[in-house]
N, C-alpha and C positions, 0 to 999 in steps of 0.2 A: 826732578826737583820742582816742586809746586810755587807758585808764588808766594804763597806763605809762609815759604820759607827762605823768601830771598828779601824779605821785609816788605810784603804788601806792593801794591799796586799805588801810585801816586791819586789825589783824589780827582785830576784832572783828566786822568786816564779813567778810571772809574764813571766819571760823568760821561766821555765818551762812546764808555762802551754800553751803558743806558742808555743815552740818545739812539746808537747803534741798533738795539733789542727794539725799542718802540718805532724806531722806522722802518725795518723787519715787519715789526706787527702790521704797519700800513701797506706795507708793499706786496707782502706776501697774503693778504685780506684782497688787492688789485681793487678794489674804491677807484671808479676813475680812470682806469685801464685805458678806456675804449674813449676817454674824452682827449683826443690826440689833434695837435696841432703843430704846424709848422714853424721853427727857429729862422728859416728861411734855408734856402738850400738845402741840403739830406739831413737837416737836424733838425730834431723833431722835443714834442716835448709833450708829455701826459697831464694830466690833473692826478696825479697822483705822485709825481714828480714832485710838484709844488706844495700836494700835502705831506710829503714827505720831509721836504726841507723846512718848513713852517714847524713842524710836531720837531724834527731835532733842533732848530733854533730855539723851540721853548725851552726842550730839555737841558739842552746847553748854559741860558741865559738863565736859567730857573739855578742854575750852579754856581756859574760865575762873569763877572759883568766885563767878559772879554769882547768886543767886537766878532761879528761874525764875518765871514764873504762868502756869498754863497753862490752857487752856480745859476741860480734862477734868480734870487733875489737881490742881489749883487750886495753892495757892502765896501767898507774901506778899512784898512786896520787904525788904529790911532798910536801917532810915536809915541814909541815907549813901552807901550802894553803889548803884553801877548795875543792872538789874534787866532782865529779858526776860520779854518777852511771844510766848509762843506760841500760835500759833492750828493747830491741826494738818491740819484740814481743812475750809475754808469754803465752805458749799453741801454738806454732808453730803448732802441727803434728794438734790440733783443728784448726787453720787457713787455713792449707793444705788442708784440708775439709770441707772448708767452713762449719764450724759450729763457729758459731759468739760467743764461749766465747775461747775471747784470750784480751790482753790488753796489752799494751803498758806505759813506766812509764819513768821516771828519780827523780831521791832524790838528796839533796845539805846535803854533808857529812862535818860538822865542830867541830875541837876539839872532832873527834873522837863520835860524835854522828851527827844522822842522824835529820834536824832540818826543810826538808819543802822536800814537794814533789809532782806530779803530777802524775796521773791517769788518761790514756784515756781508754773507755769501746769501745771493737771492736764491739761489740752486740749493742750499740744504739750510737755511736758517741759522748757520753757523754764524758765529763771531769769533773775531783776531783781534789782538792785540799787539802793539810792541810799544817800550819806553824806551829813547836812548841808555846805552849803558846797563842794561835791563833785559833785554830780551824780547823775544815776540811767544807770543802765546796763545793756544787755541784752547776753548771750555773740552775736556772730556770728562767724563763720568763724574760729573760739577763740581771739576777744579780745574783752574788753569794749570794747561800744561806746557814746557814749552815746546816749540816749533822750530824745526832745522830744514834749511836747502841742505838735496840730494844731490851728489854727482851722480846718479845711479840713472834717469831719465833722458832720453834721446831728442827730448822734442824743444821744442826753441819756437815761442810764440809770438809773431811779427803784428804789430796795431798799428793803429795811428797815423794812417795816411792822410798828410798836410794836404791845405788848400794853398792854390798859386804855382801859378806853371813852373815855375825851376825848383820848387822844392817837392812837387808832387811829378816831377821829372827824375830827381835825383831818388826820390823813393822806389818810381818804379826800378829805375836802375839797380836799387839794394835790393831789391824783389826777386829780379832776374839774378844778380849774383848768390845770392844765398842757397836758391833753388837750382844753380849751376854746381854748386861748393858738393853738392848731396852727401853732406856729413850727419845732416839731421833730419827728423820729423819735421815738417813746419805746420803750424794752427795757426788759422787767427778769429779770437772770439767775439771781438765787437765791446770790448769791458776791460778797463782794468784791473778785473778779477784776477788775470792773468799773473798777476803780482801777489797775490793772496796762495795760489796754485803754487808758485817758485816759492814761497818761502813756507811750506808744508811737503817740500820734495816731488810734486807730483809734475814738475815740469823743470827743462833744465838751463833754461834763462827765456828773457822776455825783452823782446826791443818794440820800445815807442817810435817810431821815424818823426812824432808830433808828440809831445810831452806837456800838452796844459800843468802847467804848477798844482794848481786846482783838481786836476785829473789824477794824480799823480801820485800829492807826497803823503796821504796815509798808508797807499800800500810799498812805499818806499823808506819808510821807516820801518814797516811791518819786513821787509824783505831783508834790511840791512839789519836789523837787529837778531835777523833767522840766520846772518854768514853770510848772505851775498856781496857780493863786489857790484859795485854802484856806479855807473858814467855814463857822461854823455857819450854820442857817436863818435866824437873825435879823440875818445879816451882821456878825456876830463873827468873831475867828479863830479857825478852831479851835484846840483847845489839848485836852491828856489830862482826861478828862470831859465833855469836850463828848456834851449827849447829839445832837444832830445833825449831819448836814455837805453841805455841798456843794463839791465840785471841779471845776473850768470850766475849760476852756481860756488862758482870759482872764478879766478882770476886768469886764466889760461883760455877759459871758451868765453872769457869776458872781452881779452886782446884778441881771439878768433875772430867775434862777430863784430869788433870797432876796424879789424884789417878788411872785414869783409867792405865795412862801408865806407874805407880808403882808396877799396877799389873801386869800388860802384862813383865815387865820387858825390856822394849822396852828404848835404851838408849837415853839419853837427847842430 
């Protein structure tokens, strides 16, 4: 079933997945690539990064006069109003090096939950969608279609390694137990693209040990609107702050991988 026939797409969804297209257009153009500096520590950040987020905060603002927070340019919500979250290019240091899994995103944040969001994939130009209540959707043969997590895939992709000794302590420990478990493939791609991957079946859950909000919640709308079972590491739901997460297929290798980091003792 297309969306057209599940009565259109919301227009604030639609703005995003425009912003989405035109920051694709920048990114995958790579304008800027090679003008790379340092965040301080291993995080890095392009001029293209920055054109990227500039070009969808227009596209955004040019729609509606929500507040923005962006990753580079920062920003604040204002009580009361809905608020967006942009992320402009995730997996930077992977864009740096041109190796195409990086992604780009923005979420519409209302009453404190996150309720539609957009996914552009820097690896094939694609674009995701999902709206709460709605669904998540991928363009094929120019219609949305929608998108389902697989149980059908073996592999379980681990990100997000925190900074600060006890939490980048407790990571390694879930590191060690997962690859001790050897129930799965394990990846890790440097992007939460990973989340875009699970809720199109091509992967069969995704744990963040570090969960920026920011980082996060368009492809965690995209993911939960695809079937996923949604929590922190402690087997909480996630929810905005949550600092960790895991996204699963199902609900059974979702309690798998929150047992695993019960053992490791790796904090939620």
């Amino acid at each position: 079933m297309g969306v057209s026939e599940k009565g259109g797409l919301r227009p604030e969804t639609q703005a995003a997945v425009a912003a989405a297209q035109v920051g694709l257009q920048l990114a995958l153009g790579r304008v800027g690539a090679d003008d790379i500096r340092s965040k301080g520590g291993r995080d890095l950040v392009t001029a293209t990064d920055i054109a990227v987020e500039d070009a969808v905060r227009d596209a955004l603002g040019d729609a509606f006069d929500f507040p923005v927070v962006g990753e580079e340019a920062g920003g604040a919500p204002r009580p009361g109003t809905p608020y967006w979250l942009v992320d402009p290019i995730c997996g930077t240091r992977n864009f740096a090096s041109a190796i195409p899994l990086f992604d780009l995103k923005s979420a519409l944040v209302e009453e404190n939950e996150v309720t539609l969001g957009a996914v552009g994939d820097g690896g094939t130009g694609g674009v995701f969608c999902a709206e709460s209540g709605k669904g998540a959707f991928g363009m094929r043969d120019g219609a949305w279609r929608p998108v389902w997590t697989s149980p059908e895939s073996q592999t379980v992709v681990v990100e997000g390694l925190p900074s600060g000794r006890d939490r980048r302590e407790g990571a390694a420990r879930y590191m060690a137990e997962i690859v001790r478990a050897d129930r799965w493939d394990i990846r890790t791609f440097g992007s939460t693209l990973s989340l875009a991957f699970l809720a199109t079946g091509r992967v069969a859950a995704c744990v963040f040990l570090a969960a920026p909000t920011l980082h996060v919640a368009a492809g965690v709308v995209l993911a939960r609107q695809a079937g996923a079972t949604v929590m922190d590491l402690g087997g909480q739901p996630w929810a905005l702050g949550s600092r960790s997460l895991i996204a699963a297929s199902g609900p059974d290798i979702a309690a798998q991988l929150a047992a695993v980091a019960q053992a490791a003792g790796a904090p939620a």
